[in-house]
C-alpha atoms as a printed R data frame, in Angstrom:
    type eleno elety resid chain resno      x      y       z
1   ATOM     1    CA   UNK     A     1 68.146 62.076   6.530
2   ATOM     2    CA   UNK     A     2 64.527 60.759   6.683
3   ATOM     3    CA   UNK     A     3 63.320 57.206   6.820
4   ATOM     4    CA   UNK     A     4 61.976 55.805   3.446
5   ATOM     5    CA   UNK     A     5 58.299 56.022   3.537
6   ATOM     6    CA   UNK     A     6 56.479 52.727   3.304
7   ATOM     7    CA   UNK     A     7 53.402 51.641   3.073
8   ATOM     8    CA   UNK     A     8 51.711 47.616   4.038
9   ATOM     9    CA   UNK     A     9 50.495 46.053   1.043
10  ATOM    10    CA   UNK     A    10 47.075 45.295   3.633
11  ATOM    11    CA   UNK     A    11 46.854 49.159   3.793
12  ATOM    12    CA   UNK     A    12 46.454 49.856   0.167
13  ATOM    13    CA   UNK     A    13 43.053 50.055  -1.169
14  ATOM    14    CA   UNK     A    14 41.704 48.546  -4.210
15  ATOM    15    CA   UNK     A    15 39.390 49.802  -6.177
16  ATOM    16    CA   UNK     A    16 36.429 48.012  -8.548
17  ATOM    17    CA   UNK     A    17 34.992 49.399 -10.990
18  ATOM    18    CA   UNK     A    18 31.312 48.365 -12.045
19  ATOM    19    CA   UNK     A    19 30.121 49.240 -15.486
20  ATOM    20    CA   UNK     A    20 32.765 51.943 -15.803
21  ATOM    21    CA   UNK     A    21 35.399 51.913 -18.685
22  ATOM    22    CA   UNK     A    22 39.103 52.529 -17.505
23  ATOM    23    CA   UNK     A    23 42.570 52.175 -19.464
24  ATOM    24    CA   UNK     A    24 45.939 53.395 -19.231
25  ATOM    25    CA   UNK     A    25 46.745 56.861 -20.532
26  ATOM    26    CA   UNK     A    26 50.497 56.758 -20.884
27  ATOM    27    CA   UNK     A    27 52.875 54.022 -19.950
28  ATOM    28    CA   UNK     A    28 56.554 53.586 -20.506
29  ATOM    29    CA   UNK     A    29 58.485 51.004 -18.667
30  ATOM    30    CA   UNK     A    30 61.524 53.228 -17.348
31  ATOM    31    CA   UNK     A    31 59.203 55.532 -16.329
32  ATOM    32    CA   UNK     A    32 56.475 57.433 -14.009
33  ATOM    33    CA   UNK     A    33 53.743 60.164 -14.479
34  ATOM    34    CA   UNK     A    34 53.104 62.142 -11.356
35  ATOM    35    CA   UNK     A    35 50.146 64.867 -10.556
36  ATOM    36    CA   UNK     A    36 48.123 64.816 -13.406
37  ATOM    37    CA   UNK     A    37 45.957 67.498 -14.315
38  ATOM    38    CA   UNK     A    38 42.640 67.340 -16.968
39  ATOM    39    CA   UNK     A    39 40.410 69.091 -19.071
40  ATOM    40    CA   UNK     A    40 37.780 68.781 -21.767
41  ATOM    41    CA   UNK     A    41 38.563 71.185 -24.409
42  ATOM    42    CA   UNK     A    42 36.137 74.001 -26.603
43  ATOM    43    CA   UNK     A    43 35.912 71.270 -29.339
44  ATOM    44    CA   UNK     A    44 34.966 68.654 -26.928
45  ATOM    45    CA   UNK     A    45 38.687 66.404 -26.744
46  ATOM    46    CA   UNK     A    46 39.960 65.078 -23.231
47  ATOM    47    CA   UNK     A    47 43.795 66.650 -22.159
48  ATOM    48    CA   UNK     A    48 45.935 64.971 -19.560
49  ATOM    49    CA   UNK     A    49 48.399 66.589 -18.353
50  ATOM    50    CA   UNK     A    50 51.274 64.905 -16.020
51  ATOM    51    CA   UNK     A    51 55.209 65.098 -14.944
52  ATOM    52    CA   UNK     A    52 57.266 62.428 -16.446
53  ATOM    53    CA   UNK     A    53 59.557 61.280 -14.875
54  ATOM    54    CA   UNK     A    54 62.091 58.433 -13.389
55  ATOM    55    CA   UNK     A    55 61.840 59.486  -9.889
56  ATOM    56    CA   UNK     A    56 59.406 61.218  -7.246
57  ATOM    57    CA   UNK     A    57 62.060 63.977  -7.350
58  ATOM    58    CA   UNK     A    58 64.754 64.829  -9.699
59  ATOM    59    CA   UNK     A    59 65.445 66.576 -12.534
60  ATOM    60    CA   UNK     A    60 64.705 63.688 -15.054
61  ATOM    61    CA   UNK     A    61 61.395 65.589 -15.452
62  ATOM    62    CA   UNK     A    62 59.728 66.846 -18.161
63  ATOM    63    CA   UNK     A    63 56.303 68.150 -18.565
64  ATOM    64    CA   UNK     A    64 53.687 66.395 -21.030
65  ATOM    65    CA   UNK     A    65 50.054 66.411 -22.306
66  ATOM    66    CA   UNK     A    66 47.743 63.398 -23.606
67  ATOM    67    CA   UNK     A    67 44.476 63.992 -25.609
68  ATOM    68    CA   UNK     A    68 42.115 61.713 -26.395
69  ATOM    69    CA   UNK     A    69 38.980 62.890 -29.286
70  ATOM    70    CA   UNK     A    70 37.154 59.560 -27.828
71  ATOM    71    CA   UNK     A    71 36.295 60.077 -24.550
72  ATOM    72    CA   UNK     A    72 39.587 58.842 -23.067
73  ATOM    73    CA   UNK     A    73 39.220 55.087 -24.856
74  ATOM    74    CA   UNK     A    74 42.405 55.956 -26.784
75  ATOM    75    CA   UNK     A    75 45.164 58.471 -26.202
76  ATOM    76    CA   UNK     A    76 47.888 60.222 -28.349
77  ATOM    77    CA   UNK     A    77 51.556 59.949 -27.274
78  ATOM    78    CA   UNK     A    78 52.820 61.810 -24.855
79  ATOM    79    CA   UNK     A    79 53.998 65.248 -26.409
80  ATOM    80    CA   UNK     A    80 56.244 67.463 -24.565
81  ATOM    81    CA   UNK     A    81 55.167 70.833 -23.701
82  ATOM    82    CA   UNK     A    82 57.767 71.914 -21.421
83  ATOM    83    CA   UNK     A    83 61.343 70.929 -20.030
84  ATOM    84    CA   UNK     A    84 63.804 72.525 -17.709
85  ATOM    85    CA   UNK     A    85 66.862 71.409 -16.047
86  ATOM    86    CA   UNK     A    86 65.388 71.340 -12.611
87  ATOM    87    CA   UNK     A    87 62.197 69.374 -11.353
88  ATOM    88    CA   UNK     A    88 58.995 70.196 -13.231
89  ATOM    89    CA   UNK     A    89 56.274 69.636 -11.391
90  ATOM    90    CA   UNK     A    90 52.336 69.279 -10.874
91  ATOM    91    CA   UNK     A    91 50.667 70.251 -14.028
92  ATOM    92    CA   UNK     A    92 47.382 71.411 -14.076
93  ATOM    93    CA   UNK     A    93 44.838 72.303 -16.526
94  ATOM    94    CA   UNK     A    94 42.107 74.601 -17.011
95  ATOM    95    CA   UNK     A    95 40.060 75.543 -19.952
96  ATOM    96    CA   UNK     A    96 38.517 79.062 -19.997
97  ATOM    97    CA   UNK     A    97 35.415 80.458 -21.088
98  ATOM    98    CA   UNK     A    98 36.686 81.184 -24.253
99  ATOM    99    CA   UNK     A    99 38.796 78.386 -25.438
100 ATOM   100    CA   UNK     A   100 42.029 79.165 -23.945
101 ATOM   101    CA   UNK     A   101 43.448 76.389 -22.016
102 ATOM   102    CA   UNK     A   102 46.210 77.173 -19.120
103 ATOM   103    CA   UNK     A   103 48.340 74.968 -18.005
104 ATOM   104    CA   UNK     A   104 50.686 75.957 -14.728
105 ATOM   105    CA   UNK     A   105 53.217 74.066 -13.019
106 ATOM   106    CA   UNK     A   106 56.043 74.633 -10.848
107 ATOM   107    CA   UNK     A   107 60.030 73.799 -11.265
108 ATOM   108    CA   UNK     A   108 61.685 72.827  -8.222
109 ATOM   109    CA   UNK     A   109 65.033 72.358  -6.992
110 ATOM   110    CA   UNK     A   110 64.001 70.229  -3.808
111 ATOM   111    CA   UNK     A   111 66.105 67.208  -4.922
112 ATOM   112    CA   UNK     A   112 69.478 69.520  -4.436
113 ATOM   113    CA   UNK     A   113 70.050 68.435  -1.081
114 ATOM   114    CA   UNK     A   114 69.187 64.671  -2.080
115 ATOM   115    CA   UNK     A   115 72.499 65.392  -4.718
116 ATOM   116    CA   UNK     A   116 74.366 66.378  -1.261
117 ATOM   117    CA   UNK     A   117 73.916 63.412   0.551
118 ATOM   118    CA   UNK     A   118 73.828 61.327  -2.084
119 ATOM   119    CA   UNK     A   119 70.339 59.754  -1.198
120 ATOM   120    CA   UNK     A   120 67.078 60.252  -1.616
121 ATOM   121    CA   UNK     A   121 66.168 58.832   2.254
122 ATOM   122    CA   UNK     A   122 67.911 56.799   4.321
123 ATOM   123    CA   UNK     A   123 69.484 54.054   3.158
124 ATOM   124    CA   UNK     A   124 67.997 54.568  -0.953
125 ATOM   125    CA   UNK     A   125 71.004 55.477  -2.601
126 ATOM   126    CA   UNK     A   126 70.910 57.320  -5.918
127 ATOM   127    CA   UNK     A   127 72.481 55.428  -8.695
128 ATOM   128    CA   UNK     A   128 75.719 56.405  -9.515
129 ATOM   129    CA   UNK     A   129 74.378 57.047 -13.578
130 ATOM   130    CA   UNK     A   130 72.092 59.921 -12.378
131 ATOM   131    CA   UNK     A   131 73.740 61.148  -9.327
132 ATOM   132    CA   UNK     A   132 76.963 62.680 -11.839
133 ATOM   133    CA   UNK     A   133 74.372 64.176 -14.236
134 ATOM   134    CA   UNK     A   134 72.382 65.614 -11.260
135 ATOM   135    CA   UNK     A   135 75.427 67.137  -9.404
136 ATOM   136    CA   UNK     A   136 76.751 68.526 -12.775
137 ATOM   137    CA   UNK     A   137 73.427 70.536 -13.045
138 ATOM   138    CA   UNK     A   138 73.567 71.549  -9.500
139 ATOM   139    CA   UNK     A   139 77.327 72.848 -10.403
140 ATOM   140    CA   UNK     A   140 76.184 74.658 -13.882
141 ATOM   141    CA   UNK     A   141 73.276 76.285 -12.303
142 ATOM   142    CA   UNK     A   142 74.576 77.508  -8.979
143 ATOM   143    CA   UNK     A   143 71.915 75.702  -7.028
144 ATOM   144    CA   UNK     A   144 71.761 75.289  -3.877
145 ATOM   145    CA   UNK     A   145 69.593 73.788  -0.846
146 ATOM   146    CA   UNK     A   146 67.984 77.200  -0.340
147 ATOM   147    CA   UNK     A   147 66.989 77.640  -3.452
148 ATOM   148    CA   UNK     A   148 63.033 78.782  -4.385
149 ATOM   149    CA   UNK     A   149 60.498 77.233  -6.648
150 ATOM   150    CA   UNK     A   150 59.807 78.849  -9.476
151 ATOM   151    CA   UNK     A   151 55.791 78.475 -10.196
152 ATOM   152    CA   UNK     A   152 54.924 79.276 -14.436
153 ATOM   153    CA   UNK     A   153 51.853 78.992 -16.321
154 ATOM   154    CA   UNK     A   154 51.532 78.225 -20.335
155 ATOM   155    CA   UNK     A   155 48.260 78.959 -22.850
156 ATOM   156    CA   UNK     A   156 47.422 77.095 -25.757
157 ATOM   157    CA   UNK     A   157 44.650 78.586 -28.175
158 ATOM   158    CA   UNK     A   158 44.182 75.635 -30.108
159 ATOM   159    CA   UNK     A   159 43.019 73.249 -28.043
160 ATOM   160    CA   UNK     A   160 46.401 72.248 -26.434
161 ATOM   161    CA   UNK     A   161 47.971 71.022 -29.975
162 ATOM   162    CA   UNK     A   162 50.914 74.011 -29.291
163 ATOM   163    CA   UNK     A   163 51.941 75.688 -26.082
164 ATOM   164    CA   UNK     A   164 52.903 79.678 -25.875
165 ATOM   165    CA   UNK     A   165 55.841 80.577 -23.454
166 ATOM   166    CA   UNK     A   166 56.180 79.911 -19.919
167 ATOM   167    CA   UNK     A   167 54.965 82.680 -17.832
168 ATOM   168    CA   UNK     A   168 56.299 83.561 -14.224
169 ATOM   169    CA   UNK     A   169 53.119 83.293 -11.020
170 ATOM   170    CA   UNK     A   170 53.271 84.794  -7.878
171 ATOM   171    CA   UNK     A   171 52.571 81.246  -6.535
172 ATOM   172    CA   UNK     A   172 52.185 77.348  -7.240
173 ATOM   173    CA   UNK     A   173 49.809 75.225  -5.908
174 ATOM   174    CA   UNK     A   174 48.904 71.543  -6.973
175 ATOM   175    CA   UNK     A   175 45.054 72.256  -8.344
176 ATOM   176    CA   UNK     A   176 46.095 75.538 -10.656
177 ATOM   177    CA   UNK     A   177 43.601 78.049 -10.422
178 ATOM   178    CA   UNK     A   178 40.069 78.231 -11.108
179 ATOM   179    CA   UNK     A   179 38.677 79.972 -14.626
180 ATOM   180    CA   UNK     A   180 35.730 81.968 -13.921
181 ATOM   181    CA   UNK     A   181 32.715 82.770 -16.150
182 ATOM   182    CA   UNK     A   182 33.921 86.152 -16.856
183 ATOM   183    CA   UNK     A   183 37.420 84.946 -17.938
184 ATOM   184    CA   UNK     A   184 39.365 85.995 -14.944
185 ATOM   185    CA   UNK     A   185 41.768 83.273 -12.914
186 ATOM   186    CA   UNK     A   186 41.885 83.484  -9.488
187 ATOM   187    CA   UNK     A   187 44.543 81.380  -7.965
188 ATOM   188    CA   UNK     A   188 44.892 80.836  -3.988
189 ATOM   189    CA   UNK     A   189 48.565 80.010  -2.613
190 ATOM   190    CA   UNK     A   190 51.303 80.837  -0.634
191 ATOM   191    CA   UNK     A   191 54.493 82.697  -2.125
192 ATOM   192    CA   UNK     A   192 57.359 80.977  -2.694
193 ATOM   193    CA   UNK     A   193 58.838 81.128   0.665
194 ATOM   194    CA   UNK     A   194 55.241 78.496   2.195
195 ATOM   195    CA   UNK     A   195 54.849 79.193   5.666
196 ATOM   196    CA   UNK     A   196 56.920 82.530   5.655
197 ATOM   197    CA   UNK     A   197 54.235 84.161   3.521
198 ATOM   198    CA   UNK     A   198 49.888 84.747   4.080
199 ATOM   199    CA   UNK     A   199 47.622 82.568   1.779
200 ATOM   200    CA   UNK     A   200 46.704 84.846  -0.667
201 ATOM   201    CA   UNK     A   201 44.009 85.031  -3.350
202 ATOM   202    CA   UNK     A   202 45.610 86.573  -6.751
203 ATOM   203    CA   UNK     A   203 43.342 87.704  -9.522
204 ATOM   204    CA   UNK     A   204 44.282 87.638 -13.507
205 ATOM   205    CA   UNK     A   205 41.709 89.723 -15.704
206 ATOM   206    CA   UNK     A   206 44.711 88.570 -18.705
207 ATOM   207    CA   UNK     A   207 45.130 85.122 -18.901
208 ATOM   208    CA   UNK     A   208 47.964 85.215 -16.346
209 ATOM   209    CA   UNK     A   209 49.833 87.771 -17.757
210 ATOM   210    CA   UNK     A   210 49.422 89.261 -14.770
211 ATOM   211    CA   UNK     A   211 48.101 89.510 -11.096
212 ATOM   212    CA   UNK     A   212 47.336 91.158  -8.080
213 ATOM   213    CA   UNK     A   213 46.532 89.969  -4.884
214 ATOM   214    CA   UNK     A   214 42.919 90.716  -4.122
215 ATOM   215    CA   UNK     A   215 42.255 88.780  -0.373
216 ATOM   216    CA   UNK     A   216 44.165 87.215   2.697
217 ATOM   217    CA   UNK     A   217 43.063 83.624   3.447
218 ATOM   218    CA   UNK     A   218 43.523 83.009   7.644
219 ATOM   219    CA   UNK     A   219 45.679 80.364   8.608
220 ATOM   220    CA   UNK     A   220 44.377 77.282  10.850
221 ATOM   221    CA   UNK     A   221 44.497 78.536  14.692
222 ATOM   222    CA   UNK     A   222 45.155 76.554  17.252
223 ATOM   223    CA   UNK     A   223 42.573 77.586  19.897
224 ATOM   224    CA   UNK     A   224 42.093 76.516  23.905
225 ATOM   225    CA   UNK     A   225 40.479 72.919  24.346
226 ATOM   226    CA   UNK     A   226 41.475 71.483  21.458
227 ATOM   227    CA   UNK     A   227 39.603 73.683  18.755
228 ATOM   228    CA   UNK     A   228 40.891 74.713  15.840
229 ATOM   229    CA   UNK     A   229 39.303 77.763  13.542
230 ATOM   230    CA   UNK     A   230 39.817 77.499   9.593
């Protein structure tokens, strides 16, 4: 079991802000939003996109958007846009030549082995409230410590007021892919295995309905005299 990470209050930066406006987004007392993701959409509105959730990992998660039609002084309540039984993860958000906005995202099962031991690092012990939901999910769904993210993608035509289905990717990465002039995504990744698998660049000439893998990316390499090639 790892240590808990922690970090000196003398190491944390602070930041000022000089003639910039700034404001919360979303708050809620009992809990967090993780990874956000934003985009100005066709009509000219701000969307935030973020994981809620009570923990860094866990399946209390649930994915939401924020939009804002004055420049991000005031926001909307969180709405929910998507919600699974295992950890959703790292929305992002991209707005297409055309209107369309995509928003992908990735459901995890990384907390399983946190259900195992009971902890979520050494000596942070999961609360015996959420730690009985969590295992009964792990015992419904079959999960297991092996188990595979699953990486998704959703469209909205209207400006993100409604979401279409989720839609499987052949990977997941933090930053979503980029929208290109022409209206094709290309998103760069590993598959769902990480380091087993190349860095691949996928193409979508649909929206994400579908890809194909159009270029290898080449790993770091460690090289003589302490050079490295990327």
């Amino acid at each position: 079991m790892k240590k808990c990470d922690t970090v000196p209050i003398e190491k944390i930066m602070t930041l000022t802000a000089h003639n910039i406006e700034y404001g919360v987004v979303a708050a809620r007392p009992d809990q967090m939003y993780g990874w956000p993701g934003i985009t100005r959409t066709a009509d000219g509105d701000i969307v935030v996109s973020a994981s809620e959730r009570i923990y860094h990992t866990g399946p209390q998660s649930r994915t939401v958007v924020m939009r804002s039609a004055d420049g991000g002084r005031t926001w909307t309540l969180p709405q929910e846009v998507y919600n699974s039984e295992t950890d959703d993860r790292d929305a992002s958000l991209r707005t297409m030549p055309d209107g369309t906005i995509v928003l992908t995202s990735f459901s995890s099962t990384d907390w399983v082995p946190h259900v195992v031991s009971g902890e979520f690092c050494a000596g942070r012990i999961i609360p015996d409230r959420w730690l009985s939901q969590w295992q009964g999910i792990v015992e419904r769904m079959g999960l297991t410590e092996e188990g595979l993210p699953r990486p998704w993608l959703m469209r909205s035509e209207d400006g993100g007021r409604t979401w279409g289905p989720p839609v499987d990717t052949p990977t997941g990465q933090h930053s979503g892919p980029a929208a290109l002039a022409d209206g094709r995504l290309i998103y760069i990744g590993t598959g769902l295995v990480e380091m087993a698998e190349p860095i691949l660049a996928w193409e979508s000439s649909d929206k994400g309905d579908t890809w194909e893998a159009v270029g290898e990316i080449p790993r770091a390499a460690d090289l003589p005299e302490e050079t490295w090639l990327i």
